[in-house]
N, C-alpha and C positions, 0 to 999 in steps of 0.2 A: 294433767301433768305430763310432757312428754322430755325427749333427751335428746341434746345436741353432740355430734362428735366432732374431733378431729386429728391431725397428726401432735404426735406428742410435741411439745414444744423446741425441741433438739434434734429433731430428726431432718434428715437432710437427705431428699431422694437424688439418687443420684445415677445415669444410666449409663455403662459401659460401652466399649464399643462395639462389640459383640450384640450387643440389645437387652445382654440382660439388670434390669431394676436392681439396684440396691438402696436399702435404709441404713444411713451412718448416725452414729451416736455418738457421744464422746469415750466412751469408754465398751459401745459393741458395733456389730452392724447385724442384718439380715438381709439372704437374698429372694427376689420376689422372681426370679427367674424372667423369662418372656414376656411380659404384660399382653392382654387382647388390647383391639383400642377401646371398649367399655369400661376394663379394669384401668386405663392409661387414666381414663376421664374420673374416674370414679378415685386414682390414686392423686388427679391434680385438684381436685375439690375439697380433697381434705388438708391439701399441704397450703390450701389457699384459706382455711380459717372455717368457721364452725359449720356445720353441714347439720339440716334434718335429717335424719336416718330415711325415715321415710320418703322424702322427697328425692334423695339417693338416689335408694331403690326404685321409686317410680322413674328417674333421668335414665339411668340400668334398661328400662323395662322396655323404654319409648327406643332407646340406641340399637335394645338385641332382641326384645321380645322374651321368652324364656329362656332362653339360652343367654341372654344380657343379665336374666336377672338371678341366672345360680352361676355365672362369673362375676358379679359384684357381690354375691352372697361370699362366696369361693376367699376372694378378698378380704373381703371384712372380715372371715375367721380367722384367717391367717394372722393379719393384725389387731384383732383382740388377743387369743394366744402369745402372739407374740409380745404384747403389751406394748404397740404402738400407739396407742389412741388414747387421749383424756376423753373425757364423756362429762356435759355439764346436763345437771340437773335443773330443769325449768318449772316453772308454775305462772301460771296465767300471762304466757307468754314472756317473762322476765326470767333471766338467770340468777338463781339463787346460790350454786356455787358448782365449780368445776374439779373432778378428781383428774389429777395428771400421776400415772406413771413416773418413777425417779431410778435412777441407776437402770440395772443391766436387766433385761425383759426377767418375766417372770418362770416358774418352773411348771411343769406339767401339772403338778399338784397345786401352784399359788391361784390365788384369785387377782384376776383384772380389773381394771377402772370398770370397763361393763359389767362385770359382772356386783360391785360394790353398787354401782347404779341400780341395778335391777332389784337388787334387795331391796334398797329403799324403796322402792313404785311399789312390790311387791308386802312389804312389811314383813319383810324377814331381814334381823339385823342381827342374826348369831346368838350366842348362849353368853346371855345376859341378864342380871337380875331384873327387879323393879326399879332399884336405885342407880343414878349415873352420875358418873363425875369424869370432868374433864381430863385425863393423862396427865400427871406430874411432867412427863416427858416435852407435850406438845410446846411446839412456839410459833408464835405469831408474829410475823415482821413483814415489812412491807416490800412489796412487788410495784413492777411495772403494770400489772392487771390488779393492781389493791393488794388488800390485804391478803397475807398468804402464810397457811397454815402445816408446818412439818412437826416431823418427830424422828428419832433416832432409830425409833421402832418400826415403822410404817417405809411401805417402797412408794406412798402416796404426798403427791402435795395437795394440800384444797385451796383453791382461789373461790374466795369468800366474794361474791355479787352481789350481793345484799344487804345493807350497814345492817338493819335489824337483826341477823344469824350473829352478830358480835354481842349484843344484848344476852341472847343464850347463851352463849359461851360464857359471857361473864356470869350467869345466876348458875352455871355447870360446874365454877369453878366450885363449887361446895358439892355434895351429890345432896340430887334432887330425884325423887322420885317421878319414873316414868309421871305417873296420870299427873304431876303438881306441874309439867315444862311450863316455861313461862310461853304466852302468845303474843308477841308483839303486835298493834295493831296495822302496823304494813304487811303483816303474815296472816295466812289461817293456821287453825290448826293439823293441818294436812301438810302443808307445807313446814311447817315446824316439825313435826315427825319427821316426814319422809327425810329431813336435811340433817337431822339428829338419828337417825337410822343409817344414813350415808357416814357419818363419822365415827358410829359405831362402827360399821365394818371395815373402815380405812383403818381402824385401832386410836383414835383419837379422842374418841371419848369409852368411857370401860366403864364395866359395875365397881360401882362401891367394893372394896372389900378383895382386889382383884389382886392378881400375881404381881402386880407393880406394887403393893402394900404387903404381902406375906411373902412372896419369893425372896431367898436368901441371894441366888444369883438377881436378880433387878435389883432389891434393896441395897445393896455393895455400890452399886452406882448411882453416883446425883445426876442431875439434867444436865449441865454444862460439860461436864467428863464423856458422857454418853454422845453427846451430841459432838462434842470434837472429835470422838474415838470413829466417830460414824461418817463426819463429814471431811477427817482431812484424809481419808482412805476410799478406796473405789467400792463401788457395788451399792452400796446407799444411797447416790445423791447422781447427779448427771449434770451438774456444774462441771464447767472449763475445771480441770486436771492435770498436773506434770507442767513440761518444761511448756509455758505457752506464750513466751514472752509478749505479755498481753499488752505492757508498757512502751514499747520498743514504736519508735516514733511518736508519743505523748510525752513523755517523759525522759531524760536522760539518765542512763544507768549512773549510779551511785561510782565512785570511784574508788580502789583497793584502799587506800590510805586514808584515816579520816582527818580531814583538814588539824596540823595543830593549834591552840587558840595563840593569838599573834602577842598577847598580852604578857602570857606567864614565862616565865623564862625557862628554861628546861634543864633539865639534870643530867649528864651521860653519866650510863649505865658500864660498868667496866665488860667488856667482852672474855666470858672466861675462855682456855682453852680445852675444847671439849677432850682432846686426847687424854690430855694430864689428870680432867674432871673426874674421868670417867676410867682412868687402867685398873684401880686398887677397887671397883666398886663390885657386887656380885653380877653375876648372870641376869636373862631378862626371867628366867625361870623363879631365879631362886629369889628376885625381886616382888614379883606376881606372888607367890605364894608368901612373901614376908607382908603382903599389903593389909594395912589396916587404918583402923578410923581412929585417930591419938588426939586426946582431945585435955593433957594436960601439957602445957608449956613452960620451958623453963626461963622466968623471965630476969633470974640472978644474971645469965646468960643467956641474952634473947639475941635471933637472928639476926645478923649482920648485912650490911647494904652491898657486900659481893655475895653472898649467897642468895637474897632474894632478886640480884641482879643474873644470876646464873642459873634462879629457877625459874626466871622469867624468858630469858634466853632458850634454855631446853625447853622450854613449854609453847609459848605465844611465839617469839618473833616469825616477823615476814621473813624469809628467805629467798624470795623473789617474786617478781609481779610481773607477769603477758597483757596482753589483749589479743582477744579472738573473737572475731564477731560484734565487733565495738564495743566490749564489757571487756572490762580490767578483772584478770584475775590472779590470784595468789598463792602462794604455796610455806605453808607452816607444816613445823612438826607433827600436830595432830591432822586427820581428814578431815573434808566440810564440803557436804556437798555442791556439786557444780563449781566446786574450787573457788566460793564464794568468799569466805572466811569474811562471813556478818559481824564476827564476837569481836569484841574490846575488851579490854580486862583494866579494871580499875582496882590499885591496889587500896586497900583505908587501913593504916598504919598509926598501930597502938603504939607500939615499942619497939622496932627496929634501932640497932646501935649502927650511926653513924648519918642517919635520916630523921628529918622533924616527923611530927606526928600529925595526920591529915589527912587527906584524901587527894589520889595521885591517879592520872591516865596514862598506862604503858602505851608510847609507841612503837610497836615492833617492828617497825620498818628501821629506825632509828637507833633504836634499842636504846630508848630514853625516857626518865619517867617527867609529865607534868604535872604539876600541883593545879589542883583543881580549886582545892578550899581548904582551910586549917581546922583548925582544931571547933568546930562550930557547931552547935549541939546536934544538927542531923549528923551530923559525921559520928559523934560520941553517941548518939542514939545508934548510928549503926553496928558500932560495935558492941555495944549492951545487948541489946537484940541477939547478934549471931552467939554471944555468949550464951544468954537464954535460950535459943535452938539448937546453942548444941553440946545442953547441960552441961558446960565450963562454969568454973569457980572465981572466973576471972575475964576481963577481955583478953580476946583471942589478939597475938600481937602482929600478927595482918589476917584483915580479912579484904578474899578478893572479891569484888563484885563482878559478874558477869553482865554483859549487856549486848544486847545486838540491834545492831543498825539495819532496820527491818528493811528496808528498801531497796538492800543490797540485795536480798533473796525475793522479794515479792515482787520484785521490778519483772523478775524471768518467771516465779512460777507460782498456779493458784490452787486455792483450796488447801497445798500440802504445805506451802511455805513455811508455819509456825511449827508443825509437828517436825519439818523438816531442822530447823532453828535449833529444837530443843535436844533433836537428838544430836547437834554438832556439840550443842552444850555439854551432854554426856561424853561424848568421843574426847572433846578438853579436858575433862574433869578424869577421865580415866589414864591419859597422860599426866596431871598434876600428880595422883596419885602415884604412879611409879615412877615418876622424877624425884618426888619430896621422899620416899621410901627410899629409893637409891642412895639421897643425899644424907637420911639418917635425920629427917625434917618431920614432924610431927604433922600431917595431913588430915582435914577431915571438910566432905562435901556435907552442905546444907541442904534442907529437903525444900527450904524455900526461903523466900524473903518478903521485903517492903517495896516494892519499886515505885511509889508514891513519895516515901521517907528519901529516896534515892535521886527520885525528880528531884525533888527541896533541897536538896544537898550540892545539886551538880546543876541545876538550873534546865536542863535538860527533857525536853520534850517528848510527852505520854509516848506518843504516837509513831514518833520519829527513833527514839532511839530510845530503850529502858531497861532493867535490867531483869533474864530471864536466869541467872545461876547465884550461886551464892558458895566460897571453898574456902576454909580456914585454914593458915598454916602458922606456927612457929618453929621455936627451937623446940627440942623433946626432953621432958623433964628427966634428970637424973634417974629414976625408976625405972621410966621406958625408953628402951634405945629402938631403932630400927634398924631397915640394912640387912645385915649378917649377920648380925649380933641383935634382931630381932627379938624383943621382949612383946607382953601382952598385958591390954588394958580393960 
């Protein structure tokens, strides 16, 4: 059984003018200072794809003699420490599976792809029971080199060479007792160890009964949570990151405005005058500290189509739209990153006086609402629903739907787009908040929704555009005022 190495899959040598070596990552770099020309050779072998170790150091040996081969030694410390190198573990000449390094190099105290390797040759796979079971955490998706296996937990990815090691994984998925592994017959059982000892120390597969099943901190987290917490932030993962306008020439960026449909006729919204809105209203202080979550409505007197015209206004409208850089961008009331303003706000209207009842798309450019669809049981199912979320006694007599036009943000940036999305959701939502408080409007955010129920309703495409918020507003029932004259529910 021996081990192949090479550059980690992301690295990108790069040499200054000055002559000194650098390794670029996406999210670090390191410097290799002066290279010899043995180390030059030794650093273009591995950025050329998998190297024997051995054979290496014999190339090293033949270039310098001793002094070739504790400068290619010299080398390779450097980038194992540094956690340059995956390292694939072989048996009978076939690669069974390869550990790569992910995010930003390791710490003096972390362990490296080699060293995860050498456990395995070695049969030393950490402080582990008899029993193993695969990581609630790990996930299996596919790659450009196969199947490939992360975790939220792990700085490792494993690229699986071997369909048989997927068999193990699946009889893992239950714990199985060390002596019981299964043996596929394209494997021995040396080879099923040593591969099952590699993912024990990558943290990929764990004893029965481990910190991922008793810890109060892991158990608070599901796999999905964990894994987006991990993947749309640095230092876990070494995917493209930030502004990387990955789209820019495939694709044409999305434009500020979202087309109106040419079919529905549109409703103008009255333009309030914000001076006059706003002389008699409190402070932003004294707003902020009146904020609350009102969640009964008074529908003897339910809101009226200038007010939910005027809190659509202080809220959502476009104020104006640039281009820079061939991307159209925009500027509302609330912030959005890269001044993308992905969100749409759809309003679904129970009881508004002076508006039918149904489900409407604000255009804030316009500042006008379209009717999407009437009164049609998604539309009545969405409002039953946000009742039920947000223990009302009643449908809530608008509820807004949030949605975003994912392409508007993922066109310019990766990995963080969605996490990026969701906090503009919150940035909206905390405007809605002190707009409906100021205006003495009963406010309250939902914690989630249906964007399935939302598709059906609006015809509107999973993928393309869906809805990630969910805010309910009426009028404030006689009990509870807001404002200045703040009451509590």
């Amino acid at each position: 059984m021996v081990n192949w190495i090479r550059l980690r899959d992301t690295a990108v040598v790069h040499t200054a003018d000055g002559g000194e070596t650098l390794l670029l990552g996406p999210s670090h770099r390191a410097s290799l200072g002066t290279l010899t020309p043995v180390q030059q050779a030794v650093l273009k072998q591995l950025a050329d794809g998998d190297c024997d170790s051995e054979a290496l150091l014999a190339d090293a040996v033949a270039q310098g003699a001793a002094r070739g081969l504790r400068e290619a030694y010299g080398l390779l410390a450097r980038l194992r420490l540094g956690d340059w190198l995956c390292v694939t573990l072989a048996y009978d000449g076939r690669p069974l599976l390869t550990i790569c390094p992910s995010g930003v190099p390791a710490g003096s105290d972390d362990r490296c792809a080699s060293d995860i390797v050498a456990d395995a040759l070695t049969g030393v796979a950490g402080d582990v029971s008899e029993t193993l079971v695969l990581s609630r955490f790990a996930v299996l998706r596919r790659h450009a080199d196969g199947p490939l296996l992360e975790s939220p937990l792990s700085r490792f990815g494993v690229h699986l060479h071997e369909p048989a090691l997927l068999e193990v994984l699946g009889e893992l998925a239950r714990p199985r007792p060390t002596t019981d592994l299964p043996v596929p017959a394209a494997l021995g059982p040396d080879a099923v160890a040593a591969a099952v000892r590699a993912l024990v120390a990558g943290g990929f597969v764990v004893a029965a009964g481990s910190a991922e099943d008793t810890d109060p901190a892991m158990l608070q987290w599901s796999p999905h949570e964990l894994w987006f917490h991990a993947r749309s932030r640095q230092g876990r993962h070494d995917a493209p990151w930030g502004a990387t306008y990955w789209a820019r020439g495939r694709f044409d960026p999305l434009p500020a405005r979202r087309a109106p449909a040419a079919t529905t006729p549109a409703l103008a919204l009255p333009v309030p005058d914000l001076f006059a809105a706003t002389a008699h209203e409190p402070g932003l202080t004294e707003i902020m500290e009146a904020r609350r979550s009102l969640r009964r409505h008074d529908d003897a007197a339910p809101l009226r189509l200038a007010q939910l015209g005027e809190f659509l206004y202080r809220t959502a409208r476009t104020r104006r739209t640039w281009a820079l850089d061939g991307v159209e961008l925009a500027d509302r009331p609330y912030p959005s990153g890269g001044a993308l303003h992905e969100l749409e706000v759809y309003p679904v209207v129970g009881l508004v006086a002076g508006l039918a009842s149904g489900l409407y798309r604000y255009d804030g450019q316009a500042h006008q609402l379209e009717q999407v669809a009437g009164g049609i049981p998604p539309v009545r199912q969405l409002l039953s629903r946000a009742a039920g979320s947000a223990a009302m006694t009643a449908p809530p007599q608008v509820l807004f739907v949030i949605t975003a036009r994912f392409g508007r943000v993922m066109w310019k940036y990766e990995s963080m787009a969605y996490a990026l999305i969701l906090k503009n959701v919150g940035a909206l939502m905390a405007a809605m908040y002190n707009v409906a408080t100021a205006m003495g409007l009963a406010p309250c955010a939902l914690g989630g929704g249906d964007a399935d129920l939302f598709g059906r309703a609006t015809g509107l495409d999973y993928l393309t555009e869906s809805s990630v918020g969910e805010f309910v507003l009426g009028s404030a029932a006689p009990t509870v005022t807001t404002g200045a004259h703040q009451g509590r529910e």
